[in-house]
C-alpha positions as CSV (number, residue, x, y, z in Angstrom):
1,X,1.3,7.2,-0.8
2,X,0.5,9.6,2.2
3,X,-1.8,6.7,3.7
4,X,-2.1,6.4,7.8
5,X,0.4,2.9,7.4
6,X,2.8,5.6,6.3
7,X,3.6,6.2,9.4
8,X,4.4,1.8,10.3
9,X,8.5,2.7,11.8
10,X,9.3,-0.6,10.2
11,X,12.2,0.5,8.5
12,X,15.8,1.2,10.2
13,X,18.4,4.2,9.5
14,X,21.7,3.7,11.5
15,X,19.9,1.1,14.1
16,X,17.2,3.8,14.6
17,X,13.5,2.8,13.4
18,X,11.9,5.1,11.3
19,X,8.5,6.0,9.7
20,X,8.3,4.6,6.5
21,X,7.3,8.2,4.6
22,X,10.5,9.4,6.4
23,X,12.4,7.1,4.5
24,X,10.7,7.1,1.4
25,X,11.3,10.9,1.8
26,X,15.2,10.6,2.0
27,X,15.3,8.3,-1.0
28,X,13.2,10.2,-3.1
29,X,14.9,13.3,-2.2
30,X,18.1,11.8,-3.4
31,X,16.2,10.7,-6.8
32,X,15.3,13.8,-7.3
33,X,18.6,15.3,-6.8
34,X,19.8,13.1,-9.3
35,X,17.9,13.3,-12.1
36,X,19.8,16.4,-14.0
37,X,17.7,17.6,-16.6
38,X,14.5,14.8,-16.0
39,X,11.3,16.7,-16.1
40,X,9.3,15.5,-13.1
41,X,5.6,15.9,-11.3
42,X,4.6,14.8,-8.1
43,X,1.5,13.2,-7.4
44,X,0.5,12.6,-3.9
45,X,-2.5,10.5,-2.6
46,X,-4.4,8.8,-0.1
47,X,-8.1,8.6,0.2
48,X,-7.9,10.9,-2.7
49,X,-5.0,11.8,-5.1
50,X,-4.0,15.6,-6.0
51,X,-1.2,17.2,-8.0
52,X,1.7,18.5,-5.3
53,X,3.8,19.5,-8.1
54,X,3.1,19.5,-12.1
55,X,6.1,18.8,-14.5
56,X,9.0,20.8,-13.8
57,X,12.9,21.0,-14.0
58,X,12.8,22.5,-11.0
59,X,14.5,20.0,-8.8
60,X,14.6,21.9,-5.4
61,X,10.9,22.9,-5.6
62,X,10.1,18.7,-5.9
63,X,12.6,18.7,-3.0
64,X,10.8,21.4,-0.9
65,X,7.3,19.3,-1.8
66,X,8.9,16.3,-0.6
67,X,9.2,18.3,2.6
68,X,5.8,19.5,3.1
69,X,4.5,16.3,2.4
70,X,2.8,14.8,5.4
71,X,0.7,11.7,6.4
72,X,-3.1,11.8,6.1
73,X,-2.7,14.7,4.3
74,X,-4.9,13.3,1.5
75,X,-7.1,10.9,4.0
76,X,-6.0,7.7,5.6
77,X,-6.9,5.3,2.9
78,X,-5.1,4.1,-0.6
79,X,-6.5,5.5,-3.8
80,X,-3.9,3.9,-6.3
81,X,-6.1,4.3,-9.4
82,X,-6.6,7.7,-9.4
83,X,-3.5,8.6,-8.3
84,X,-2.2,7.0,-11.5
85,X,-5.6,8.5,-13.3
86,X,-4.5,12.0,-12.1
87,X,-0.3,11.3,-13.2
88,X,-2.1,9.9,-16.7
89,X,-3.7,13.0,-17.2
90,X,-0.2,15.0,-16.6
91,X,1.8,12.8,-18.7
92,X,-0.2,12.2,-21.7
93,X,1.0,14.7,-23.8
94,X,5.0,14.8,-23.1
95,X,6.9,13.5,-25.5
96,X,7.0,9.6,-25.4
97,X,10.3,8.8,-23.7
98,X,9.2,11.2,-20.9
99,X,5.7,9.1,-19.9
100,X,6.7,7.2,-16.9
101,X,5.5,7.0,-14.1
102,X,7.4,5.4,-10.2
103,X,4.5,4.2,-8.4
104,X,5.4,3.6,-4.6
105,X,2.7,2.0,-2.0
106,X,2.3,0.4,1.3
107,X,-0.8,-0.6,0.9
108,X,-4.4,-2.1,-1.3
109,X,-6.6,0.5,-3.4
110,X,-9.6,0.9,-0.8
111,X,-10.6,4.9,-2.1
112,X,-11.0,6.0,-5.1
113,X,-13.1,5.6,-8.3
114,X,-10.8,3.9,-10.8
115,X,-9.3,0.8,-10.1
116,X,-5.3,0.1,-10.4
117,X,-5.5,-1.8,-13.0
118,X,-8.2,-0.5,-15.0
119,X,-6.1,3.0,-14.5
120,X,-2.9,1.1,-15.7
121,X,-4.5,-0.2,-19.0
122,X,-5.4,3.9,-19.6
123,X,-2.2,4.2,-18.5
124,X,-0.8,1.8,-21.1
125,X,-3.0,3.0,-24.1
126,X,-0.7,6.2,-23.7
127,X,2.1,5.2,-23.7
128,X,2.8,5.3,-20.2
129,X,5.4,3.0,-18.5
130,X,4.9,2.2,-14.8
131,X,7.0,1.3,-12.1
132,X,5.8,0.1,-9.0
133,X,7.4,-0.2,-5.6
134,X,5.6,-2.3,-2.8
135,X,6.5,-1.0,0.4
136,X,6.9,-2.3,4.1
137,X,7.7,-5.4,5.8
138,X,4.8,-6.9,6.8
139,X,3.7,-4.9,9.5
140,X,1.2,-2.3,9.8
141,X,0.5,0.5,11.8
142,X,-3.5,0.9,12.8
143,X,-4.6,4.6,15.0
144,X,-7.0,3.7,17.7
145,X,-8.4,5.9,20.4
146,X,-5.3,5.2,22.2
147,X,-2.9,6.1,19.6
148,X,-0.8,3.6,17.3
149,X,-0.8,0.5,17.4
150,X,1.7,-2.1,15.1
151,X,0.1,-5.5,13.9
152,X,1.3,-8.2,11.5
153,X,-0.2,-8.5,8.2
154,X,0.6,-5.2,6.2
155,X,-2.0,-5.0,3.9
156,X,0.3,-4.9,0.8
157,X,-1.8,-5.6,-2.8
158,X,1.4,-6.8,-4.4
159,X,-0.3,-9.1,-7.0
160,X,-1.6,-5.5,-8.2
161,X,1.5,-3.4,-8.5
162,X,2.9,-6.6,-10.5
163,X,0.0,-6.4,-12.3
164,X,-0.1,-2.5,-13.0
165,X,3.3,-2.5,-13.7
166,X,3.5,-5.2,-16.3
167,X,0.6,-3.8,-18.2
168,X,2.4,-0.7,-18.5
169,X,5.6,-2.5,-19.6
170,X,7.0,-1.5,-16.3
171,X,8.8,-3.5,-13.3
172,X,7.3,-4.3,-10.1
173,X,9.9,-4.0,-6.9
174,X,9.5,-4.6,-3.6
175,X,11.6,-2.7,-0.8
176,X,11.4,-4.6,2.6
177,X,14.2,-2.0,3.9
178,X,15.7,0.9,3.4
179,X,19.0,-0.4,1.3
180,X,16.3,-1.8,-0.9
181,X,14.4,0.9,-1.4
């Protein structure tokens, strides 16, 4: 998720507040790392969703992705169905133990044409497992005219990543820090 509320620093590293897409970045990075011998794609959205990275074992060219990804990038709103449209379409012909998908989001589908749910039943009728990781604290950050400002109510859909997740015969998670994440 490359959404505007990426960039809420509602998440702490060593006392310091950070962005939450630097975080995410760090953690990911490390997933990456880890995952010897994992084919894996990256899928990166926000008002729309487009394909960073397709399937690879190439683990420091996901890593250097990672890097380049940036906030608004893809627009400033949340299309979570068609990012998971767009991962379906990747996935759907890998052998079945390599269809899953980690969905990770801050925010509600507002863009997009499919609907979450809608995209997770697709999803499902593939043989796709997804995972789905809400995001945040409960704060958001809004851009005004004056720059950021941070406000409660974060805007999270989690009744839809349960739900998108447990159609799939995924898990739903929710990281409210960085240890969690």
């Amino acid at each position: 998720d490359l959404s505007g509320s990426m960039e809420t620093p509602d998440f702490e590293v060593q006392g310091r507040p950070l962005d939450r897409l630097t975080v995410v970045r760090a953690v990911a990075k490390r997933f990456v790392e880890s995952r010897e011998g994992d084919r894996m794609g990256l899928v990166l959205f926000g008002s729309r969703a487009y394909l960073q990275a397709p399937l690879t074992l190439d683990r420091n060219t996901l890593v250097q992705m990672l890097d380049e990804s940036e906030i608004g990038l893809a627009g400033e709103e949340t299309a979570i169905g068609d990012a998971i449209g767009l991962a379906v379409k990747h996935l759907r012909d890998r052998p079945a133990e390599e269809r899953v998908l980690v969905l990770l989001s801050d925010g509600a589908n507002n863009a997009g044409v499919l609907e979450p749910v809608q995209a997770a039943e697709i999803a499902a009728q593939e043989g796709i497992r997804i995972y789905t990781i809400g995001l945040g604290t409960g704060v958001r950050s809004a851009r005004t005219f004056f720059g950021s400002s941070i406000a409660q109510g974060g805007g999270l859909d989690e009744a839809t990543l349960e739900r998108v997740a447990q159609v799939t015969g995924g898990e739903y998670f929710r990281a409210r820090d960085t240890a969690s994440l």
